[in-house]
Backbone as CSV, one residue per row, in Angstrom:
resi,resn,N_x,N_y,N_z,CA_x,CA_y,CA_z,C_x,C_y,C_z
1,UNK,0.849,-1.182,0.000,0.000,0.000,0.000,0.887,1.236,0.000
2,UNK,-0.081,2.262,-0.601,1.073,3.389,-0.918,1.069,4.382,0.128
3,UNK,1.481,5.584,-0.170,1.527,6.442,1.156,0.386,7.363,1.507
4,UNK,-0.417,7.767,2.229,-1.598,8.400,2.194,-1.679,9.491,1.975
5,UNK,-2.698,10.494,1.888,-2.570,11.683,1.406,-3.636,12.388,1.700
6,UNK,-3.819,13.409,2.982,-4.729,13.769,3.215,-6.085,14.456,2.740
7,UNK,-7.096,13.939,2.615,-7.635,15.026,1.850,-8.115,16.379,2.546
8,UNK,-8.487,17.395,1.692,-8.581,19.027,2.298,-10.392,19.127,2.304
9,UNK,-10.369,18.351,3.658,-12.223,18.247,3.675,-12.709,19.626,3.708
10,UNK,-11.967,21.085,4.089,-12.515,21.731,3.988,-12.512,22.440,2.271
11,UNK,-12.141,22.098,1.212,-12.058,22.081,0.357,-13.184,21.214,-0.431
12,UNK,-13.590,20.061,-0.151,-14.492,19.214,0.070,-15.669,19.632,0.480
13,UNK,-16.063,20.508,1.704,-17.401,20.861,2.290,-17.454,21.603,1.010
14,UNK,-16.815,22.748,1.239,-16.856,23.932,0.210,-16.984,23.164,-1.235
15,UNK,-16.667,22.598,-1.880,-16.704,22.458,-3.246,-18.426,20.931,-3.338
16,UNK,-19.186,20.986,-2.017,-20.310,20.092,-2.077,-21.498,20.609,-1.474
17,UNK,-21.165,21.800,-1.252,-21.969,22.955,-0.792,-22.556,22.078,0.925
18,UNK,-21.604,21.318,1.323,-21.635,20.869,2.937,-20.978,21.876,4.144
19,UNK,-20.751,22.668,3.465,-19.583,23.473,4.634,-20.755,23.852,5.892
20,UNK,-21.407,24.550,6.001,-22.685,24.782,6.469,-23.369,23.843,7.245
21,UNK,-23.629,22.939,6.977,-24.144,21.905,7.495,-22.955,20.869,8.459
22,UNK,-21.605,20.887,7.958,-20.392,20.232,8.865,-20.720,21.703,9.970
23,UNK,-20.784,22.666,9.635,-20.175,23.465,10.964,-21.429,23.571,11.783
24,UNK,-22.357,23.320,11.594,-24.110,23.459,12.220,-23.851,21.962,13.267
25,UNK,-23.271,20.720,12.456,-23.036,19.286,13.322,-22.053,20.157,14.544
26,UNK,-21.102,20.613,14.016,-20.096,20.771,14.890,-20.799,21.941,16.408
27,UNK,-21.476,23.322,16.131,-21.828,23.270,16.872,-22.519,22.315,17.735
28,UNK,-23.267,22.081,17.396,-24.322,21.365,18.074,-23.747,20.027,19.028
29,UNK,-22.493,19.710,18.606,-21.457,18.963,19.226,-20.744,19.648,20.425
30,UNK,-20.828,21.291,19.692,-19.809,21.820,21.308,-21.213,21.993,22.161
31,UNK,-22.111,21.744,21.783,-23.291,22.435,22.742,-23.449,21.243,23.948
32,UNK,-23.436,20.081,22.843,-24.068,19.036,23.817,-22.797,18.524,24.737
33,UNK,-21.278,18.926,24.219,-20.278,18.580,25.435,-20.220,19.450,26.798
34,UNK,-20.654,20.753,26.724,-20.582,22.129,27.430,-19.379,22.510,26.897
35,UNK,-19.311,23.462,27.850,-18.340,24.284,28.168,-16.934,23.386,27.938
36,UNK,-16.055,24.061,27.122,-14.822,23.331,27.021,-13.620,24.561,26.542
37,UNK,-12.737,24.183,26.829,-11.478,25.343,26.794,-11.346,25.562,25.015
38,UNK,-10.650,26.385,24.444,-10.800,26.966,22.810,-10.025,25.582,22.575
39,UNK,-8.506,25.176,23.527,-8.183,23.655,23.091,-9.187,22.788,22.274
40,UNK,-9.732,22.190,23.152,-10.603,21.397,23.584,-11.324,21.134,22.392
41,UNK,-12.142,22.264,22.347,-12.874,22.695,21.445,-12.604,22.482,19.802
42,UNK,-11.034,23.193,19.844,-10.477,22.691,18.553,-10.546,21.714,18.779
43,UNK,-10.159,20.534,19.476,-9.582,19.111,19.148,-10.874,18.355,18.379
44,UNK,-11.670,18.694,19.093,-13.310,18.252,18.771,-13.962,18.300,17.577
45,UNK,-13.483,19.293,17.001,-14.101,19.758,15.825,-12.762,19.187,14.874
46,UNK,-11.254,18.940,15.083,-10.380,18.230,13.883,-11.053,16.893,14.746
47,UNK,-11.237,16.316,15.064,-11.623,14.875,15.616,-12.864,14.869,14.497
48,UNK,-14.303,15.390,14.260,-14.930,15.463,13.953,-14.590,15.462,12.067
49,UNK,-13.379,16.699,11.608,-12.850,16.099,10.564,-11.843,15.052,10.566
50,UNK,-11.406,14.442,11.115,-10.782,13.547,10.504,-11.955,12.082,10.341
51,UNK,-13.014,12.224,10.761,-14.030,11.271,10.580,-14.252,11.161,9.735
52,UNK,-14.910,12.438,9.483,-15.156,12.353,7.795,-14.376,11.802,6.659
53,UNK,-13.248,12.368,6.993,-12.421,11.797,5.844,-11.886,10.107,5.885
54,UNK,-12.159,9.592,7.108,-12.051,8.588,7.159,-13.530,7.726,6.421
55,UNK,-14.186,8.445,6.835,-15.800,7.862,5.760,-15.549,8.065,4.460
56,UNK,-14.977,9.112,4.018,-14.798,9.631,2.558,-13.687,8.463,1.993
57,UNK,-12.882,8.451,2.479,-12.235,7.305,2.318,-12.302,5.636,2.381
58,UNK,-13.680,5.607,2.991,-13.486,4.279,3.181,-15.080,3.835,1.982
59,UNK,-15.445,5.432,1.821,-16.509,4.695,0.495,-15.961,5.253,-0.444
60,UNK,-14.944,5.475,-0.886,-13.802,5.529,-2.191,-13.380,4.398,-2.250
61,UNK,-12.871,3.594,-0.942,-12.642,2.608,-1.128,-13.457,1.432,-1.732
62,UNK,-14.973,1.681,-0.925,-15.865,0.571,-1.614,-16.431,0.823,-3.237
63,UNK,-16.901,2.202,-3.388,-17.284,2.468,-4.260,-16.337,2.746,-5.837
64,UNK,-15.054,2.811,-5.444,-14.136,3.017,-6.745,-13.884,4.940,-6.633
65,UNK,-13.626,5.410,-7.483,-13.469,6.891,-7.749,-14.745,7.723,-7.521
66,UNK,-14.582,8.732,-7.326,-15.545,9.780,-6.742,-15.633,11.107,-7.686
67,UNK,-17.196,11.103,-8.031,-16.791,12.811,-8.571,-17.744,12.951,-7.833
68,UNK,-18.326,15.017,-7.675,-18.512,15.631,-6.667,-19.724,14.964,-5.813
69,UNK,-20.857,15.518,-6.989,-22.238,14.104,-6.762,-21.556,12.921,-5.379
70,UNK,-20.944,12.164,-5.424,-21.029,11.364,-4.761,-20.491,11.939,-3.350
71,UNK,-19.279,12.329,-3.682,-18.831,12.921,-1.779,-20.087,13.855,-1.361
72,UNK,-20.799,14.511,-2.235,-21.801,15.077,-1.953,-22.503,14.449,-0.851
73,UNK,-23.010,13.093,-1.527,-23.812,12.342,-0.997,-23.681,11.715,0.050
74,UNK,-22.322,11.392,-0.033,-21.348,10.185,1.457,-21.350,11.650,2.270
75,UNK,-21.306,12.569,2.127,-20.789,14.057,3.081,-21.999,13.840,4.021
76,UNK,-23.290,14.081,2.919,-24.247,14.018,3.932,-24.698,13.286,4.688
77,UNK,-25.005,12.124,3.886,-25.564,10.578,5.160,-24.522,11.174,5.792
78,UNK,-23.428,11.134,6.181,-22.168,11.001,7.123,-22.773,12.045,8.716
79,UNK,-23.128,13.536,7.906,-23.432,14.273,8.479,-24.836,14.337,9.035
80,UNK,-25.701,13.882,8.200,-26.958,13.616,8.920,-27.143,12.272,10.129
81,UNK,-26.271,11.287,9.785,-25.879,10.069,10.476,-25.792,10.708,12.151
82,UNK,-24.707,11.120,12.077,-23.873,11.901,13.387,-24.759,13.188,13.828
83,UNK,-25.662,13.337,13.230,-26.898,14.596,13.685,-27.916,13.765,14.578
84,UNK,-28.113,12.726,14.104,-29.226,11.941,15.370,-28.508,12.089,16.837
85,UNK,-27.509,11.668,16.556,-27.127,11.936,17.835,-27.089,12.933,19.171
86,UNK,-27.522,13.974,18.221,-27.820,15.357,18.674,-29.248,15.895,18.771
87,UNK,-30.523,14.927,18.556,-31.633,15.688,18.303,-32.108,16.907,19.050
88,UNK,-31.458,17.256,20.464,-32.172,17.901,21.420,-31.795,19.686,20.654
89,UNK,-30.183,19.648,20.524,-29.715,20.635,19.730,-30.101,21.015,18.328
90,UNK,-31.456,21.453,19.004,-31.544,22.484,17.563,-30.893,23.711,16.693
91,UNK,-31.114,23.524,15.132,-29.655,24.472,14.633,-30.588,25.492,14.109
92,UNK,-29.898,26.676,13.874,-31.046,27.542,13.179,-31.164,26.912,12.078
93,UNK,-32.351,27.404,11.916,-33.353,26.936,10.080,-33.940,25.962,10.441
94,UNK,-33.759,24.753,11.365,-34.137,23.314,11.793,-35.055,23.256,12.309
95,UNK,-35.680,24.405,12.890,-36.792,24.460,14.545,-37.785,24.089,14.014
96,UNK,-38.217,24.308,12.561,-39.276,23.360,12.461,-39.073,22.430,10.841
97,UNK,-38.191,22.160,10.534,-37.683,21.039,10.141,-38.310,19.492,10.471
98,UNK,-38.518,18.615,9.285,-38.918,17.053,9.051,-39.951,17.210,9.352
């Protein structure tokens, strides 16, 4: 196996029109931990990307090559996936959402 190569998920949100919706998960992630130091906080939110890209990667892997359409698609299940987890945290635009 060859050497890895990170991808630039924020390059990725932005070019799948997800950016918005990763940073809406991410609040809603610092909400439901509390209060946490700006550390912290960062770590949470690169923890949160490197997930992704580990999903992005691992349905490149199943699926073969990717054009946008699809990370589109893996972006979101990914992101809506990891949103259940959060139902109590409502995001703006959501309050009366589904």
């Amino acid at each position: 196996m060859g050497p890895t190569v990170r991808l630039d998920i924020t390059t990725i949100l932005e070019a799948t029109d997800e950016l918005q919706h990763f940073l809406n998960l991410g609040a809603a992630l610092l909400r439901a931990e509390g209060p946490l130091s700006e550390e912290a906080a960062e770590a949470l939110i690169f923890k949160l990307a490197d997930e992704l890209e580990e999903h992005l990667r691992a349905m490149s892997d199943q699926q073969g090559p990717a054009g946008i359409g699809d990370l589109r698609a893996w972006t979101r299940a990914w992101i809506d996936e990891r949103r259940k987890a959060y139902p109590e945290e409502s995001l703006p635009g959501e309050e009366n959402a589904q």
